[in-house]
N, C-alpha and C positions, 0 to 999 in steps of 0.2 A: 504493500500500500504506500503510496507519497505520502511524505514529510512535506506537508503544507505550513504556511505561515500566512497571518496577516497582521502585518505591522501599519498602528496608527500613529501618526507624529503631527500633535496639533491641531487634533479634527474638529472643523465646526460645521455647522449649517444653518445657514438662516434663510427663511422666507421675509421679502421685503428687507425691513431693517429687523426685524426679532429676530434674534438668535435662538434656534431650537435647543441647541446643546454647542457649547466650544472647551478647545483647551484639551479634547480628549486625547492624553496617549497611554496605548495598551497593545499590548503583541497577546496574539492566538494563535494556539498550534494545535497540531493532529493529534490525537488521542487523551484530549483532555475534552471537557461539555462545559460549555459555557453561558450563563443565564443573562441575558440583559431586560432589567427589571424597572419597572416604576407604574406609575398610577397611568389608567386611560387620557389618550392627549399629549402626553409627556414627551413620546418624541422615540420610543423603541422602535417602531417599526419603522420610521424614517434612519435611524442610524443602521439599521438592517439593509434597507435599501444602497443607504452608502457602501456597508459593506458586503453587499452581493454585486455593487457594479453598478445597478441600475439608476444611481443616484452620483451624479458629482459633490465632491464637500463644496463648502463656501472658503474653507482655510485646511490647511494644513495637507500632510500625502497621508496616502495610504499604499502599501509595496504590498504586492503576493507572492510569496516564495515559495515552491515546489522543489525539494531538495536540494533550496539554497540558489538555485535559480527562479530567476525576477519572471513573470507571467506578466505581458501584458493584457492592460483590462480590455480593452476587448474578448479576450480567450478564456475571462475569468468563470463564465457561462459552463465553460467545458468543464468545468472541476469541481462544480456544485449542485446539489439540489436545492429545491425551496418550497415549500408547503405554507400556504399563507391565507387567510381568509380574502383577501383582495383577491387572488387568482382566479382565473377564471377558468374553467372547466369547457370543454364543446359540449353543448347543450345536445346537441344534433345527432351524436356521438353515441352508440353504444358504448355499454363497458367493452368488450371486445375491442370496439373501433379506438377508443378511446387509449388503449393498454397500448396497441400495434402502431399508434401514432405516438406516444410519449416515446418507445423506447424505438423508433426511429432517430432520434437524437441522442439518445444514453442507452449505455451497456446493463444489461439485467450483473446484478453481485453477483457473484459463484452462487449455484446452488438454486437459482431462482429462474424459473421461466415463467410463461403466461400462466399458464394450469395450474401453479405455485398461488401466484400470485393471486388468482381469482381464490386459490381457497382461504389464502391467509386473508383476503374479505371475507369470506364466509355466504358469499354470495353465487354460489353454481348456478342459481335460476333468474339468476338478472345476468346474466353474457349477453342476452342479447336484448336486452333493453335500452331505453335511449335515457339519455343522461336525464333530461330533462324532468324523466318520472322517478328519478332519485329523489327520498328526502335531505334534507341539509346534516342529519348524520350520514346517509351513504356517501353522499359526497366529499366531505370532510375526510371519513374515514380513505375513499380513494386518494386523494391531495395527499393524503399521509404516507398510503402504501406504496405512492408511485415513487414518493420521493428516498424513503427509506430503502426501496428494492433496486437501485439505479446506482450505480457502480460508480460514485463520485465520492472524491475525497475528504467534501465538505459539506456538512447537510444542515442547514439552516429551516428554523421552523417558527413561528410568530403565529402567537395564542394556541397550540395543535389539539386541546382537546374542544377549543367553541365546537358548538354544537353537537357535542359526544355526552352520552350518558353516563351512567356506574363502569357500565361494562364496556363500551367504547373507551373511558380512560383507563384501565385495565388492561386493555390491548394495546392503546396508545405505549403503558411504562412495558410491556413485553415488547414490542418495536421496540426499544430505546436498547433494553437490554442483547434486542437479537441483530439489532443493526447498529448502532451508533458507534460500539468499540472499533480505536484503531482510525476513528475519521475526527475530523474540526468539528465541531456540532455547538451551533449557538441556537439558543432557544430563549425568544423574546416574547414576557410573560408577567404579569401581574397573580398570578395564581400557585399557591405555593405547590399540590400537588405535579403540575407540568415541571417543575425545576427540584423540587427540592434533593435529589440524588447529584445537581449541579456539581461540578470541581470548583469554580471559580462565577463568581459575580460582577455583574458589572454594573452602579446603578445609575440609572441618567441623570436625577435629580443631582445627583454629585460634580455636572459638567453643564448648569444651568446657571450661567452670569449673568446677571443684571448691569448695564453698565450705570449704575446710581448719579454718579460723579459727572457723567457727561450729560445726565437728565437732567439735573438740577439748575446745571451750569447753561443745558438750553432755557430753562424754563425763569431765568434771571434775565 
């Protein structure tokens, strides 16, 4: 498996002139789980975004290292998953079509094919179903399984059990345990069960500056 890295030096981001979060630096590596935590609003799944690529900072870099060699972001796609309530699903899609179209772009782990994969849904009699007549737990639960069963080094996850019950989060901490060893795994989460087996924290509120001194100084 890569020896991934993601090195922050100075990160901020602000919409207009608010600054979401700044000042952040923090290195993440492969085979430790990483929880980035605070209250709804806060700004987790916006520093997720920065850290999957899909999002530029406002300050500071951010490097990805794959065995000590620099990845650029453009490629950084190739080395992650991401399971995220924003995501969006093909509606149009059966699960089958659905399955054969994700792993067009990503490798199934060892061990894992389609037939796997549908069982560890637990779903044999929805193959061929359209996404659409999923409820917001099936759907959830697929976002989860695509992303855990996808042979990348980095698996990123924000809020993963919304919309999962007793037994849905259940399954959810058995993925963690059957997938997550050995890869990067940041999981952005206000909910203590989703994180609490975490190595490391990280919490936003801690990189929430107010510039005070320039407020005042405008407002004089």
């Amino acid at each position: 498996m890569d020896n991934m890295q993601i090195i922050l030096e100075n990160i901020g981001r602000r919409f207009n002139r608010d600054w979401i979060f700044r000042g952040i630096d923090y290195s993440f590596t492969s085979g430790k789980i990483y929880a980035i935590l605070g209250p709804n609003g806060s700004g987790k799944s916006t520093l997720l975004q920065v850290l999957n690529g899909s999002l530029s900072p406002s300050a500071g870099t951010i490097s990805y290292l794959n065995d000590g060699k620099e990845i650029n972001i453009e490629e950084v796609y190739q080395y992650l998953s991401l399971a995220a309530p924003y995501l969006e699903l093909i509606e149009d899609f059966t699960l089958n079509e659905m399955i054969d179209f994700h792993f067009k772009f990503k490798t199934y782990k060892a061990g894992i094919d389609k037939s796997k994969l549908i069982g560890l849904l637990a779903m044999p009699e929805s193959k061929n179903k359209m996404i659409k007549y999923f409820s917001s737990g099936m759907k959830q639960r697929l976002k989860l399984a695509l992303a855990f069963c996808a042979d990348t080094p980095m698996l990123m996850l924000d809020e993963p059990t919304s919309n999962l019950d007793t037994q849905g989060v259940d399954w959810y901490l058995n993925l963690i345990q059957q997938f997550a060893k050995n890869r990067l795994t940041i999981i952005c989460s206000n909910q203590e069960h989703e994180y609490r087996f975490c190595d490391e924290r990280l919490s936003i509120t801690d990189f929430k500056r107010v510039e005070q001194k320039s407020e005042v100084n405008d407002s004089i």
